[in-house]
VMD Tcl script that builds the backbone (N, CA, C; Angstrom):
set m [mol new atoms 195]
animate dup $m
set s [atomselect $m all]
$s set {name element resname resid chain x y z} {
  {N N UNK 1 A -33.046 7.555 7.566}
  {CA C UNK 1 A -31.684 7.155 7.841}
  {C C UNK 1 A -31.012 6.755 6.533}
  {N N UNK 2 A -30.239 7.087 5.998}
  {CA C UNK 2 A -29.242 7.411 5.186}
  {C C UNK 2 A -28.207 5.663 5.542}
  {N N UNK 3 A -28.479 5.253 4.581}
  {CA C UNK 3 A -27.127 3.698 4.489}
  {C C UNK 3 A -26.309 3.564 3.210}
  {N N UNK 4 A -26.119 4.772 2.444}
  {CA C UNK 4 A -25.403 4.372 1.706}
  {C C UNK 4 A -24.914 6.252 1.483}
  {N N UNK 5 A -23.147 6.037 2.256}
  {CA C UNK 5 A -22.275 7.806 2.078}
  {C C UNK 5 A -21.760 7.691 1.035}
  {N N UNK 6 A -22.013 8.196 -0.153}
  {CA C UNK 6 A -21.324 8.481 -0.864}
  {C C UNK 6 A -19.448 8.897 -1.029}
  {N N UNK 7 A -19.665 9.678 0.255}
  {CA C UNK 7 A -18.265 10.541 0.930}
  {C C UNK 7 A -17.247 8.948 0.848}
  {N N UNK 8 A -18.226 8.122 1.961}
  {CA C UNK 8 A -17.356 6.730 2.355}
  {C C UNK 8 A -17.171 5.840 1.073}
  {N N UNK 9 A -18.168 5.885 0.334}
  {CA C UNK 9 A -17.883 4.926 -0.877}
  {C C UNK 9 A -16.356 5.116 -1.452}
  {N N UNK 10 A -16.569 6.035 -1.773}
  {CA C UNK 10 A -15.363 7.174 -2.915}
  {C C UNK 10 A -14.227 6.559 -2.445}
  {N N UNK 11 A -13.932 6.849 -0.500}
  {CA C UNK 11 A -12.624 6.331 0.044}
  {C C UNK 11 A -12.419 4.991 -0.170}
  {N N UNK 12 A -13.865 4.202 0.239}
  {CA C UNK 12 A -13.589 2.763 0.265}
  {C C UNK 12 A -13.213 1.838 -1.592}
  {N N UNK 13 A -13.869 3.239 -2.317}
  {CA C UNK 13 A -13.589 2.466 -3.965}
  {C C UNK 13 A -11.893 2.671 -3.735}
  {N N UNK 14 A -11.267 4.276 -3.411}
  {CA C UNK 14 A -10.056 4.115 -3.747}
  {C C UNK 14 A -8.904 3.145 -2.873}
  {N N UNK 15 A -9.695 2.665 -1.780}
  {CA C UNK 15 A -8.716 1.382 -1.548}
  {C C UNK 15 A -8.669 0.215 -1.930}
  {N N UNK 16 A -9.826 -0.078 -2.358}
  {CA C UNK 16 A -10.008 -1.246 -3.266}
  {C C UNK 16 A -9.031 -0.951 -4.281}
  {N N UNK 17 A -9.026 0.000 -5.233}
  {CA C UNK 17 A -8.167 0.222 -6.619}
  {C C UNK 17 A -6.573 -0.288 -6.058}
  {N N UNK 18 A -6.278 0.810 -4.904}
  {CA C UNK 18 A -5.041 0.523 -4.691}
  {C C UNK 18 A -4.776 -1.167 -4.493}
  {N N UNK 19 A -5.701 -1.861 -3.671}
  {CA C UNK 19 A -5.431 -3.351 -4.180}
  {C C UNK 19 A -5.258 -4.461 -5.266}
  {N N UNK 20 A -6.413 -3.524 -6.261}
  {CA C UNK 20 A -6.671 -4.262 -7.228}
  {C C UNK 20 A -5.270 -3.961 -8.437}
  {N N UNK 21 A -4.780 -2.731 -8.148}
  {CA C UNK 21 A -3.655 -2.168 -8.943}
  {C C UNK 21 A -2.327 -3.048 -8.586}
  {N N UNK 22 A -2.192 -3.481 -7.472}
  {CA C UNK 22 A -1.065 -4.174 -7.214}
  {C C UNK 22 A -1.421 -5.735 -7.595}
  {N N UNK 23 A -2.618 -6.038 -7.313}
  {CA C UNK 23 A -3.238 -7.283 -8.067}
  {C C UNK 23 A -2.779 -8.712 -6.631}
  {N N UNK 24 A -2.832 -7.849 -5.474}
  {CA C UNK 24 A -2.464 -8.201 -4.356}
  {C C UNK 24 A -3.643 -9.414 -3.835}
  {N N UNK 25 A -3.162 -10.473 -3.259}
  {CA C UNK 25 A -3.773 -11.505 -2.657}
  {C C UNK 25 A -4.065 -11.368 -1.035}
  {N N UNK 26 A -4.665 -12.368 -0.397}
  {CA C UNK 26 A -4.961 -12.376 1.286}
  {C C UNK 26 A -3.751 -12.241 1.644}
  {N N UNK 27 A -2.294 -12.655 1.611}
  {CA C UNK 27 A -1.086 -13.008 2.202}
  {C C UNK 27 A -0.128 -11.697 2.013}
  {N N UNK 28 A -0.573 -10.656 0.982}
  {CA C UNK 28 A 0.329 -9.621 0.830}
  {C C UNK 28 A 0.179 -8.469 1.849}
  {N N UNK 29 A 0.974 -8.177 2.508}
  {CA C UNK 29 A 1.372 -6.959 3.624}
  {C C UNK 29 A 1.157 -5.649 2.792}
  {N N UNK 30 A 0.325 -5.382 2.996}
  {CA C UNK 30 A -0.287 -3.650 2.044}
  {C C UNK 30 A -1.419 -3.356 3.146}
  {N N UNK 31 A -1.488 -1.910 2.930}
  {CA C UNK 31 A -2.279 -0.844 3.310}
  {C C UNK 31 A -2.607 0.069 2.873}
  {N N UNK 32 A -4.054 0.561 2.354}
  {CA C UNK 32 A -4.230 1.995 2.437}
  {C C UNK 32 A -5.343 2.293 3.098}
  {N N UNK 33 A -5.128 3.614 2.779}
  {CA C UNK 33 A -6.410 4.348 3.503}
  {C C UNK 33 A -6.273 6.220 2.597}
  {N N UNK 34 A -7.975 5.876 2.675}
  {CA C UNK 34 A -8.465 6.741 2.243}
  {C C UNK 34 A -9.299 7.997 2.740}
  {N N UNK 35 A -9.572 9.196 2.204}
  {CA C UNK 35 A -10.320 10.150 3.400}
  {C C UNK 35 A -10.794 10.713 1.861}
  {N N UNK 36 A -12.003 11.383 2.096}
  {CA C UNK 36 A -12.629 12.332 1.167}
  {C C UNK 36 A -13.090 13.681 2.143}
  {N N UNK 37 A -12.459 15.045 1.445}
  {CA C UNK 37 A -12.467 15.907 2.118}
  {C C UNK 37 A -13.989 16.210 2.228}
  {N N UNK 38 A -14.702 16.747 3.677}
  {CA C UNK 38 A -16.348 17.022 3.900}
  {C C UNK 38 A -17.039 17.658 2.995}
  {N N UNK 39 A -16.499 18.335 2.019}
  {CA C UNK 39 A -17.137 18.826 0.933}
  {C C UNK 39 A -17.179 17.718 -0.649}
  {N N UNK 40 A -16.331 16.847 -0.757}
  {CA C UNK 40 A -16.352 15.874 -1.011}
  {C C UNK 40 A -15.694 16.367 -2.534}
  {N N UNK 41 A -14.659 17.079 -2.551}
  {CA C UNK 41 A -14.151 17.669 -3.732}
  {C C UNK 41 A -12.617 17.178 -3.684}
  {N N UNK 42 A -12.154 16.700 -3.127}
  {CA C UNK 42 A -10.730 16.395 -3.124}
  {C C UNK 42 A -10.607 15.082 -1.964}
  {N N UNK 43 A -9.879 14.248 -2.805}
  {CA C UNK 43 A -9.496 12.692 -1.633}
  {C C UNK 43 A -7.937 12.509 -1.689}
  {N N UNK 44 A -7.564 11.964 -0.522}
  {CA C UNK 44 A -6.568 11.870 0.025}
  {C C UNK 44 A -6.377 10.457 0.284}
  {N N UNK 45 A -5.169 9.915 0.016}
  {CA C UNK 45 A -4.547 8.218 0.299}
  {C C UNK 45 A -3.141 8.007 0.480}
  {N N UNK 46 A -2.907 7.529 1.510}
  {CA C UNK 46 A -2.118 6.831 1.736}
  {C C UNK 46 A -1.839 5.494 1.441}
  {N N UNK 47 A -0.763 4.635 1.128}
  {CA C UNK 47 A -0.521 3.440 0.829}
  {C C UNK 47 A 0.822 2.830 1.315}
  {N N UNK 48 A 0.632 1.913 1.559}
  {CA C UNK 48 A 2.168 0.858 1.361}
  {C C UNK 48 A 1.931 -0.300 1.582}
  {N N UNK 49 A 3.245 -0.942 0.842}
  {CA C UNK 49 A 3.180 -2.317 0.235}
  {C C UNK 49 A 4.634 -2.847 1.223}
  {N N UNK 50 A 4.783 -4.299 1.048}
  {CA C UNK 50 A 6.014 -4.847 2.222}
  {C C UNK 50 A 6.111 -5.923 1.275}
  {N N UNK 51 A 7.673 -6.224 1.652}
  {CA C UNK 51 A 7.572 -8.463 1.162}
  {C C UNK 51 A 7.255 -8.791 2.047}
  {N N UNK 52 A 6.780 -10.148 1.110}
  {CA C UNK 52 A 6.697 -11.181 2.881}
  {C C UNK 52 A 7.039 -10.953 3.543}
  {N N UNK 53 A 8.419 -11.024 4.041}
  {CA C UNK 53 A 9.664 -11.172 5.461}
  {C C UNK 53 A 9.205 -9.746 5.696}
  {N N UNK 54 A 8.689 -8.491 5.173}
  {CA C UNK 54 A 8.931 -7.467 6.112}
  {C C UNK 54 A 10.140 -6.803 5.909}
  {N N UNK 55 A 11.016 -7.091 5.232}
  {CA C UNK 55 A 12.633 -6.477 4.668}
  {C C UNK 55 A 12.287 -5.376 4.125}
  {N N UNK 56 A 11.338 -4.821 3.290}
  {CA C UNK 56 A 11.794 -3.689 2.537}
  {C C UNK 56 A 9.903 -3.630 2.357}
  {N N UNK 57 A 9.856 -2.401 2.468}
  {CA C UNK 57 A 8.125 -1.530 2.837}
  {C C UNK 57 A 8.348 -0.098 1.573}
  {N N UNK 58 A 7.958 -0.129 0.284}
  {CA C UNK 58 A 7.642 0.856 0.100}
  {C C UNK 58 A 5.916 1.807 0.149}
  {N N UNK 59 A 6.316 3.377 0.909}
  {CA C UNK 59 A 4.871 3.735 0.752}
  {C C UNK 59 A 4.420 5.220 -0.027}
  {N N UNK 60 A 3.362 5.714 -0.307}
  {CA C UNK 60 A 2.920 6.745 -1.110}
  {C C UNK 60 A 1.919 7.569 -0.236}
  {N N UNK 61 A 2.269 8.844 -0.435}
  {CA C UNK 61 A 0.870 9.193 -0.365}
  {C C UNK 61 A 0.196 10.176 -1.296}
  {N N UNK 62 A -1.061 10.625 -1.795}
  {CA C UNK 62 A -1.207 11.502 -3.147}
  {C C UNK 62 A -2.640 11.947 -2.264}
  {N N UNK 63 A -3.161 12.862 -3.110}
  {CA C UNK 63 A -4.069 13.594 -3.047}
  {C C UNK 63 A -4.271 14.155 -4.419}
  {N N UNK 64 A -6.164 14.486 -4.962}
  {CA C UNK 64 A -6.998 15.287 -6.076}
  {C C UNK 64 A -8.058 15.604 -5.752}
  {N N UNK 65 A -8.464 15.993 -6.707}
  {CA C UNK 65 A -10.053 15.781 -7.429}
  {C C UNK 65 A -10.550 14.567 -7.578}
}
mol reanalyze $m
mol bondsrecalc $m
mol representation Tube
mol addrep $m
């Protein structure tokens, strides 16, 4: 049995980055999410960030290698 996917790491490193890039705390309204394609050659993310109040949400999404 297999406990460590590589596939899942990859997604779960690039949401971490996207957090660590905004330098975001427990209280900040952000999201991403990540997917690594089954061959594991190209990843895909979505993101977005909010203010506090919820007034204004910008979001991204990108894809590579």
């Amino acid at each position: 049995m297999r406990l460590h996917d590589p596939l899942a790491s990859a997604a779960v490193t690039a949401e971490r980055a996207f957090n660590a890039r905004l330098q975001a705390g427990c209280q900040t309204p952000l999201g991403a999410y990540a997917t690594v394609s089954p061959g594991g050659d190209a990843l895909s993310m979505r993101g977005f960030v909010a203010s506090l109040d919820g007034a204004q949400m910008l979001e991204a999404e990108t894809a590579g290698p």
